[in-house]
N, C-alpha and C positions, 0 to 999 in steps of 0.2 A: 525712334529709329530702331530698324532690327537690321541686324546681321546676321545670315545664317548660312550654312555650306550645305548642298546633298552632294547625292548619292556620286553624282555623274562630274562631279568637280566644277560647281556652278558656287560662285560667290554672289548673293544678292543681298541688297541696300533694299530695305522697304520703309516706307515715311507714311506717317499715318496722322488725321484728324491733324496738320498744321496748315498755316495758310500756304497760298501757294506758292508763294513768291520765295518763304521760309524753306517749301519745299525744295526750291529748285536749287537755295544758296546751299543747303547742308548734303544735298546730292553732287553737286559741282564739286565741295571740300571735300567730300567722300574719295571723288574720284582720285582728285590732284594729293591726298595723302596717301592711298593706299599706293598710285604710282612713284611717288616719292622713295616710301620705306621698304614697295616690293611685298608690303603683308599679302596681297591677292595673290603672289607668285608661291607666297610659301606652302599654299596646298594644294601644288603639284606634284606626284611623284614621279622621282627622277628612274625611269628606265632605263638606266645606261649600264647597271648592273645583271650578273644573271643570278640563277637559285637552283642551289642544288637539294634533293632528297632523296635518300637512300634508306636501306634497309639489312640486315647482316644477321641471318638466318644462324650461323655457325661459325665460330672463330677460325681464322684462317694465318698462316705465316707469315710474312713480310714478304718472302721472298719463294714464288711457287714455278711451277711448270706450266703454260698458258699457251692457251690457241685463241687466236679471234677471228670468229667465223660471220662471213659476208656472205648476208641473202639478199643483197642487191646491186648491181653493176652501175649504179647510176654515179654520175662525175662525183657528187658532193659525197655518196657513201662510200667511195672508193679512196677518197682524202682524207676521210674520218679513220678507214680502217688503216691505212698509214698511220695519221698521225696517233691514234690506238698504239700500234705495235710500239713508235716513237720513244711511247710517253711510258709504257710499259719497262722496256728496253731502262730507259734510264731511272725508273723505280726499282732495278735489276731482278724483275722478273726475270724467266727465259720461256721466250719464243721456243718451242717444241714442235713438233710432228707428232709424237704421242705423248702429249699431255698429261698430267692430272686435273686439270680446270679446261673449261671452256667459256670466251667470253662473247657473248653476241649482242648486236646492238640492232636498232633499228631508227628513224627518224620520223618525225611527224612534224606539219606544220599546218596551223590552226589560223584561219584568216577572218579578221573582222568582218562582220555583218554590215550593211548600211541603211540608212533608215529615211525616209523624206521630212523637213523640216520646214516649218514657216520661218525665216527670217523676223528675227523680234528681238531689241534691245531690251526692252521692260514692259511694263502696262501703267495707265494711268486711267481712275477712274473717281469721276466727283459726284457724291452722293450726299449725306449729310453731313461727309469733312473732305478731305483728300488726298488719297491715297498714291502715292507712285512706288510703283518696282522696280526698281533697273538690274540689269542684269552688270554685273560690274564686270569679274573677270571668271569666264567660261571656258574648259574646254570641249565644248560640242554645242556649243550655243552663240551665239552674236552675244557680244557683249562690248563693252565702253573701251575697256585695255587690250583685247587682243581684237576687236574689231567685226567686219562681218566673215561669217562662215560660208561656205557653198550652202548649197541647197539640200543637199545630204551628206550626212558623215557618221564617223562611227560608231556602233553600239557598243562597241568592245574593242581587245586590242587586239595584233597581229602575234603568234608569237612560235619559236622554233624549239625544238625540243629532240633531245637524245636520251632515247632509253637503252640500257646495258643489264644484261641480267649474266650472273657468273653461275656455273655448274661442275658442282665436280663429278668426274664423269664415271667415277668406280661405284658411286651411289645412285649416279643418272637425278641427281637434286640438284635446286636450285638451293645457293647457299648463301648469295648475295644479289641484289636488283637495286638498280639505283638509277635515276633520269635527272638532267638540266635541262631549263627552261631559259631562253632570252627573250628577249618584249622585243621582236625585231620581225620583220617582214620575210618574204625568199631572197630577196636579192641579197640581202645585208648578212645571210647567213652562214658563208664562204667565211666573212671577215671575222665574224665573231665564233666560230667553230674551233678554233685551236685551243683559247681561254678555255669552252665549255667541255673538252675532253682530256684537258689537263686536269681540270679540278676533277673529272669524273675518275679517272686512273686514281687519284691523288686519296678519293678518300675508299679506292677500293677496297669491300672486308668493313668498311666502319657504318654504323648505324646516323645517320644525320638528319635530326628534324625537317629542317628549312635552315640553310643558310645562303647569306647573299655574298659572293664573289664579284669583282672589276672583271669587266669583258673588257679587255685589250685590245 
């Protein structure tokens, strides 16, 4: 018997050279244990967080004179540039008119592809022993625990994104640039936008790999 996980979050049970009858008892135990203990669930990852990375060009003060500037009218960027000033405001920047910084942002949102599929829990084929595959637990595939999938689904995820690039304006440079990421769709984006422009104020001026933050 093998176990093995790819790429795309497929757990499969494959049974090889036993009889068949052998085959089908230790594929049934397979299922009703993995559903028991949840092991097939544990290599899922949980999206319910987002990710920030930034970058910090030139140390900057805790506490500066700041503009953030709107190059687009649209509902959700006009919530962002609020809640921007918001979150600024109680970091005690100051909102100015003539600044020494400038902060501007933009949004992007990146939509899963989708792909056609044949419907197929496993394979089973008898040659000089007996092999069966089953697909146990999938997520883009028919499988035994989460069951059958449409016809097509996705190759990738959904997901929303704020970029922020800070400038001071006496040198006309960029001194810091920084984007969050959430694993979320357009619609779901409103909700989770306040979490991801809090943490982005939050670590303005700081240099940050990859860290993962709670979307609220």
């Amino acid at each position: 018997m093998i176990a093995r996980v790819q790429a795309d979050q497929i757990v499969i049970m494959t049974f090889r050279d036993l009889p068949f009858s052998r085959v089908v008892f230790m594929a049934v135990g397979s299922v009703l244990a993995l559903s028991a203990d949840g092991t097939a669930y544990a290599q899922v990852k949980s999206y319910s967080d987002g990710v920030i990375r930034a970058v910090s060009y030139k140390e900057i003060s805790d506490r500066i004179s700041i503009r953030v500037e709107l190059y687009d009218n649209a509902d959700l960027d006009l919530l962002i540039h609020s809640r921007i000033i918001d979150a600024l405001r109680r970091a005690n920047h100051t909102i100015d008119v003539n600044p020494m910084f400038e902060l501007s942002f933009s949004t992007h949102f990146h939509t899963a592809h989708f792909r056609e599929r044949e419907p197929t829990l496993g394979e089973l084929s008898v040659g000089r022993g007996v092999r069966l595959e089953m697909n146990i637990w999938s997520s883009t595939r028919d499988s035994v625990l989460t069951g059958r999938q449409a016809g097509s689904g996705y190759t990738g995820h959904a997901d929303f994104e704020i970029h922020a690039t800070l400038r001071e304006l006496s040198l006309g440079k960029v001194v810091w640039a920084g984007h969050v990421t959430a694993f979320v769709d357009r619609r779901d984006a409103e909700t989770v936008m306040p979490s991801m422009v809090d943490v982005l104020v939050m670590n303005l001026g700081s240099t940050v790999d990859e860290r993962w933050f709670p979307l609220n």
